[in-house]
C-alpha positions as CSV (number, residue, x, y, z in Angstrom):
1,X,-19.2,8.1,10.2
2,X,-17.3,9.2,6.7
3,X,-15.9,12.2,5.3
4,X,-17.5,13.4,1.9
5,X,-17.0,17.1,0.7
6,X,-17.3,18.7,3.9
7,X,-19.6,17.2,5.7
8,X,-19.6,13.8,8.5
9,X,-22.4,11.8,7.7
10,X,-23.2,8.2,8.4
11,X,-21.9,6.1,5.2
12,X,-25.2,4.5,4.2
13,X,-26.0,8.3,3.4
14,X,-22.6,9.5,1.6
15,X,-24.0,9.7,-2.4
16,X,-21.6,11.2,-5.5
17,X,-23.0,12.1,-8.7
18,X,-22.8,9.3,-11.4
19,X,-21.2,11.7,-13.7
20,X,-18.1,11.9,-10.6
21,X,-14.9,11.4,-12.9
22,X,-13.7,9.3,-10.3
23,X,-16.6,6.6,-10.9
24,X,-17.0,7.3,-14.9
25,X,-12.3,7.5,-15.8
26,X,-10.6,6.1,-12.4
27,X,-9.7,9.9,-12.5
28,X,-8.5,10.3,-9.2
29,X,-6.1,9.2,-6.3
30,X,-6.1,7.6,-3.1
31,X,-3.9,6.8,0.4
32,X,-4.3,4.0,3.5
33,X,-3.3,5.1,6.7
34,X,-2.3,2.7,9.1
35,X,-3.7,4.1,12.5
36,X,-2.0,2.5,16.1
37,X,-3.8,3.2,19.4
38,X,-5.3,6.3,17.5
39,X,-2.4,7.3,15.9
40,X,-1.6,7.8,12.4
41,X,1.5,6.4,11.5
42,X,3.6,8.8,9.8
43,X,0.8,11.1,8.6
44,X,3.1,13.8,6.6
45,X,5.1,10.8,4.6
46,X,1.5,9.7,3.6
47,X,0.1,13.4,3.2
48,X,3.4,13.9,0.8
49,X,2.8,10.7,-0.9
50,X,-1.0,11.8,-1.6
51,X,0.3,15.5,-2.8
52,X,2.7,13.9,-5.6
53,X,0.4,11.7,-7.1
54,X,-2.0,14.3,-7.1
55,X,0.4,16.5,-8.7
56,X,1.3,14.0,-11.4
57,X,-2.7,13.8,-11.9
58,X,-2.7,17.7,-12.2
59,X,-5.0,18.3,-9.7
60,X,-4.5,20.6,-6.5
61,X,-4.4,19.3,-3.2
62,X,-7.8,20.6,-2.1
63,X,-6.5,20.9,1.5
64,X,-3.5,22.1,3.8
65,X,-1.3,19.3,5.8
66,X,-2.8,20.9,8.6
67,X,-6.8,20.4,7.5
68,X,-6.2,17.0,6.4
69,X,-4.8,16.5,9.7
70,X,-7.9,17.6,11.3
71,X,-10.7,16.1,9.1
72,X,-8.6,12.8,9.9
73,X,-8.5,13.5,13.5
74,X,-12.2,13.5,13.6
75,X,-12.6,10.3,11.5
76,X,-10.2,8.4,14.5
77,X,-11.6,9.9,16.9
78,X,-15.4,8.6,15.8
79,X,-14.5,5.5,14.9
80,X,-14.9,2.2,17.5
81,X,-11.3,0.6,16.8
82,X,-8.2,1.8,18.4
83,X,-6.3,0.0,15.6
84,X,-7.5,1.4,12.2
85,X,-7.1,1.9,8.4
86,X,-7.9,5.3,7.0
87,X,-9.1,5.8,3.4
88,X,-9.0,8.9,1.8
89,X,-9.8,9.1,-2.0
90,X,-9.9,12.7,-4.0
91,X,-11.5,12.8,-7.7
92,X,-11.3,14.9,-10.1
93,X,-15.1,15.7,-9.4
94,X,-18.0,15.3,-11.5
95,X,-18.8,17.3,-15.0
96,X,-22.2,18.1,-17.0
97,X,-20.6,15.4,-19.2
98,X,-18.9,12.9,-19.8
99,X,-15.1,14.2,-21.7
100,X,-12.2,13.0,-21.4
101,X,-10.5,16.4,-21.4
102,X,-10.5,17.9,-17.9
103,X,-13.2,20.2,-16.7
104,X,-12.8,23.7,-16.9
105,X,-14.4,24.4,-13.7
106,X,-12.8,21.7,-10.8
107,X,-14.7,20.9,-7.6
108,X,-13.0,17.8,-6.3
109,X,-14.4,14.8,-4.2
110,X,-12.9,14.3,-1.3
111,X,-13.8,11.3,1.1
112,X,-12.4,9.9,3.9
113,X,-13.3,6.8,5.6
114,X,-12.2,4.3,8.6
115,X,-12.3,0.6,8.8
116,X,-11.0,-1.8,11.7
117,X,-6.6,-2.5,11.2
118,X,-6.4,-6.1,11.6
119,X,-2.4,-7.1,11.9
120,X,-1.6,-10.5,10.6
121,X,-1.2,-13.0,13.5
122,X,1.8,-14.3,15.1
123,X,0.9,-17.7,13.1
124,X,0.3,-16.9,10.1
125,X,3.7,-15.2,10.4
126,X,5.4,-18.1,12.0
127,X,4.0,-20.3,9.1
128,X,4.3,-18.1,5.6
129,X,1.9,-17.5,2.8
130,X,2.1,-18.3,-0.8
131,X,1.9,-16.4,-3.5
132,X,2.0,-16.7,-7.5
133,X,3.8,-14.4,-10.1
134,X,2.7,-13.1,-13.2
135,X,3.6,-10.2,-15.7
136,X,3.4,-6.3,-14.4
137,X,1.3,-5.2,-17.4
138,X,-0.3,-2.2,-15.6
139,X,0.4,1.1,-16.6
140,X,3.6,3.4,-16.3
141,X,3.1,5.3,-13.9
142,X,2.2,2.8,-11.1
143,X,4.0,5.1,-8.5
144,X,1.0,7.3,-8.1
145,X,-2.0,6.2,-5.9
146,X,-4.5,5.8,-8.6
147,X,-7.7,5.0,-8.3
148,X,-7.4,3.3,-11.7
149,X,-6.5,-0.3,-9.6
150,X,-8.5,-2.7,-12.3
151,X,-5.0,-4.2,-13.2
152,X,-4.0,-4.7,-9.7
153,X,-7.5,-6.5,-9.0
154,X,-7.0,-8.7,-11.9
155,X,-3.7,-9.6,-11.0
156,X,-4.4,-9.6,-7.3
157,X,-7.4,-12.4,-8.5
158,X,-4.6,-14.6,-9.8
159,X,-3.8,-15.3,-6.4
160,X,-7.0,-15.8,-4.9
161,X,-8.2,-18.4,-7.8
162,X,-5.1,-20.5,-6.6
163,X,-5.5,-20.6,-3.0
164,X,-2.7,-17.7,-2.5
165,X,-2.5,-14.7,-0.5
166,X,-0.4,-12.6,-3.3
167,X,1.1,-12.1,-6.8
168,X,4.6,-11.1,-7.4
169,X,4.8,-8.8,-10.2
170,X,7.5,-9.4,-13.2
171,X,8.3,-6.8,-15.8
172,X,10.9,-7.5,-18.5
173,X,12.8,-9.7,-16.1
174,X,12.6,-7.5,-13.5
175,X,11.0,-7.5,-10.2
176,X,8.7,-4.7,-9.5
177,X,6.2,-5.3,-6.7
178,X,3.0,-7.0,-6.0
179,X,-0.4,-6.9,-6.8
180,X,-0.9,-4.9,-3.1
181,X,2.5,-4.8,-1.6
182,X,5.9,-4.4,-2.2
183,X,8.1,-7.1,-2.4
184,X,12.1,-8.2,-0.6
185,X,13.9,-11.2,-1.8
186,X,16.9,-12.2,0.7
187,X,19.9,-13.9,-1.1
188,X,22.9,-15.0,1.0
189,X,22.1,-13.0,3.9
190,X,22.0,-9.9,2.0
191,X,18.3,-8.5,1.8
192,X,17.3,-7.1,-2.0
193,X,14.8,-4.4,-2.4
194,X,13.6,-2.6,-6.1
195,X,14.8,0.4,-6.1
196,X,11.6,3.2,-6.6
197,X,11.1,4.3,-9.6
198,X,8.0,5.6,-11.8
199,X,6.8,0.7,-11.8
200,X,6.2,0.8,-8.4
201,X,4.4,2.3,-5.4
202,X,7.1,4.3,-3.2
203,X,5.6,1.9,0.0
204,X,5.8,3.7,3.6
205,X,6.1,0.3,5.0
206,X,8.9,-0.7,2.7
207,X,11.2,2.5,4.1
208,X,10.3,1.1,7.5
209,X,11.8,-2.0,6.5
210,X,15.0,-0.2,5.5
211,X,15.3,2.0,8.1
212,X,15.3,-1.4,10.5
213,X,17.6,-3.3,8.7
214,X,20.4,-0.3,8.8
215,X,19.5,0.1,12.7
216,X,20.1,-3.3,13.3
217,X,22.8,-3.7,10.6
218,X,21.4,-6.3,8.5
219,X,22.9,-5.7,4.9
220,X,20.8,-4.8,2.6
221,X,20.9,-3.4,-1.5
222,X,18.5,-1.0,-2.8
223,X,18.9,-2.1,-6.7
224,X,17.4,-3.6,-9.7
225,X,16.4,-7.3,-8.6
226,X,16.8,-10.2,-11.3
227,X,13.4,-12.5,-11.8
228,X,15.9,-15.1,-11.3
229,X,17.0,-14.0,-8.0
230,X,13.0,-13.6,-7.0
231,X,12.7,-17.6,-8.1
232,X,16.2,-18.7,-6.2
233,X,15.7,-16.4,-3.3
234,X,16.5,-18.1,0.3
235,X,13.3,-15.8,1.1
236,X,10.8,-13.6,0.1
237,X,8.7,-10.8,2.1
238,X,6.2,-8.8,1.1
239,X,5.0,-5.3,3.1
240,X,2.5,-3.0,3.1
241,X,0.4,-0.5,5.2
242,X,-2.2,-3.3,6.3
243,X,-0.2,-6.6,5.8
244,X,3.0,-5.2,7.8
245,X,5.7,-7.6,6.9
246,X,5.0,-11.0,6.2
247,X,7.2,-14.3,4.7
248,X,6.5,-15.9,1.1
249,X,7.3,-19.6,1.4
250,X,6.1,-21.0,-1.9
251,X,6.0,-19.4,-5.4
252,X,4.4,-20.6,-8.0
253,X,3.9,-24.0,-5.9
254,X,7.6,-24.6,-5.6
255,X,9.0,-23.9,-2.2
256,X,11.0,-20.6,-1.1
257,X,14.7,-21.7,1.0
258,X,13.5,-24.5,3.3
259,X,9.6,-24.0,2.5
260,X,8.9,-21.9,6.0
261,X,9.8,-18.4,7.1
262,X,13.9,-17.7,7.2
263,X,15.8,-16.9,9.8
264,X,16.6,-12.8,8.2
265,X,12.3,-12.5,8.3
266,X,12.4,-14.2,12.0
267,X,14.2,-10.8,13.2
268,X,12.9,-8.8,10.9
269,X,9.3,-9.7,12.3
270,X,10.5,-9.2,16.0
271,X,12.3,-5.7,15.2
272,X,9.1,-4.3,13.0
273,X,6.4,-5.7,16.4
274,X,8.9,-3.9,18.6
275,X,8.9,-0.6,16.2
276,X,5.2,-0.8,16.3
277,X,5.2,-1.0,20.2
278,X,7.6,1.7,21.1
279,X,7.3,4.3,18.1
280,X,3.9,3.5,16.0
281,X,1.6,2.9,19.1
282,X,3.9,5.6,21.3
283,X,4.0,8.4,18.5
């Protein structure tokens, strides 16, 4: 069962118009909500999240806090997994043609799906992934939920034509994030994260690893990080929604610290599965 401009409907049956500004410009956002034992983990920093990028689209939020609590309620609550990913996606709507210029008259699209929330297993944690970097040349305002992800899926393929589960993004010697996660590099005991700004998505999953390292007083900087410091880092992470938190071991073939997962993402791992037991899966 999905969500689509009012109605719950099985998906095969969900249809937009072709002339839907979200199919015909990318004109439109989107958020992933990570859902434990049926509950949304921190709904409201998502529901914020979806209300500034819809504000720096210039569209109004076509619903309350408290009705896109409920319509998501419903989703859960009709779906088979306990453990779940929520989709929601508003467009601009559709027009009687195609124009760039915004529509006089707005009717957004708003839909709202739920898939099954896999978490990445203990072994693929205890052995790493690899990843590959490239240059960030999406757009400029890449902390808004677009829609418009063509960039990150051709950056994101760069990974998966070499065998790799990610690609680091690089911009002007600069980290930013990846292709689908944000990225930590860990230097000398000393855990380095990008600081937000307008290059990167402001990752829910990123403040979570944050908020764990202060808690558990793991020293961390919130700063600009070199490239260099991404190539000669002792170890890199990357975190989202749907990946959690997982090691990088190799980069561009060559090996990150000792070519397996640090000691620094060892206890990061076991604070973020005991975060997830007590707070995400007990509200």
């Amino acid at each position: 069962m999905v969500y689509l401009n009012g109605e719950f409907m099985p998906i095969a049956e969900a249809k937009i118009s072709v002339m839907d500004r979200g199919f015909l410009f990318g004109d439109g956002v989107y958020e992933v909500i990570p859902v434990y034992s049926r509950r949304p983990f921190r709904l409201p920093e998502h529901l914020r999240r979806l209300g500034s990028s819809l504000a720096g689209i210039r569209l109004d939020n076509p619903h309350t806090a408290e009705e896109w609590t409920a319509l998501m309620g419903k989703i859960i609550a009709g779906a088979d997994s306990d453990d779940q990913q929520v989709y929601l996606q508003v467009t601009r709507g559709s027009d009687s043609k195609r124009n760039h210029a915004f529509p006089a008259l707005v009717r957004p699209t708003v839909f709202i799906m739920s898939e099954p929330l896999l978490a990445p297993s203990a072994e693929l944690c205890a052995q790493g992934v690899s990843a590959v970097s490239a240059a960030d040349f999406r757009w400029m305002r890449c902390n808004l939920k677009s829609v418009s992800l063509l960039a990150n899926c051709l950056l994101r393929q760069l990974a998966v034509d070499a065998g790799c589960t990610e690609t680091v993004l690089l911009r002007d010697g600069f980290l930013s994030e990846g292709s689908s996660s944000n990225i930590f590099a860990v230097k000398q005991g000393v855990l380095l994260a990008p600081q937000k700004n307008h290059l990167m998505l402001p990752g829910i999953t990123y403040d979570v690893v944050l908020e764990l390292a202060a808690a558990h007083g793991l020293k961390y900087e919130v700063r600009d990080v070199l490239e260099e410091e991404v190539r000669q880092a002792d170890e890199l992470w990357l975190s989202s929604s749907t990946k959690e938190v997982q090691p990088i071991v190799t980069l561009d073939g060559r090996t990150i610290g000792g070519g397996r997962p640090g000691p620094l993402f060892a206890a990061m791992f076991g604070w973020y599965q005991e975060f997830k037991q007590v707070v995400m899966r007990g509200g």
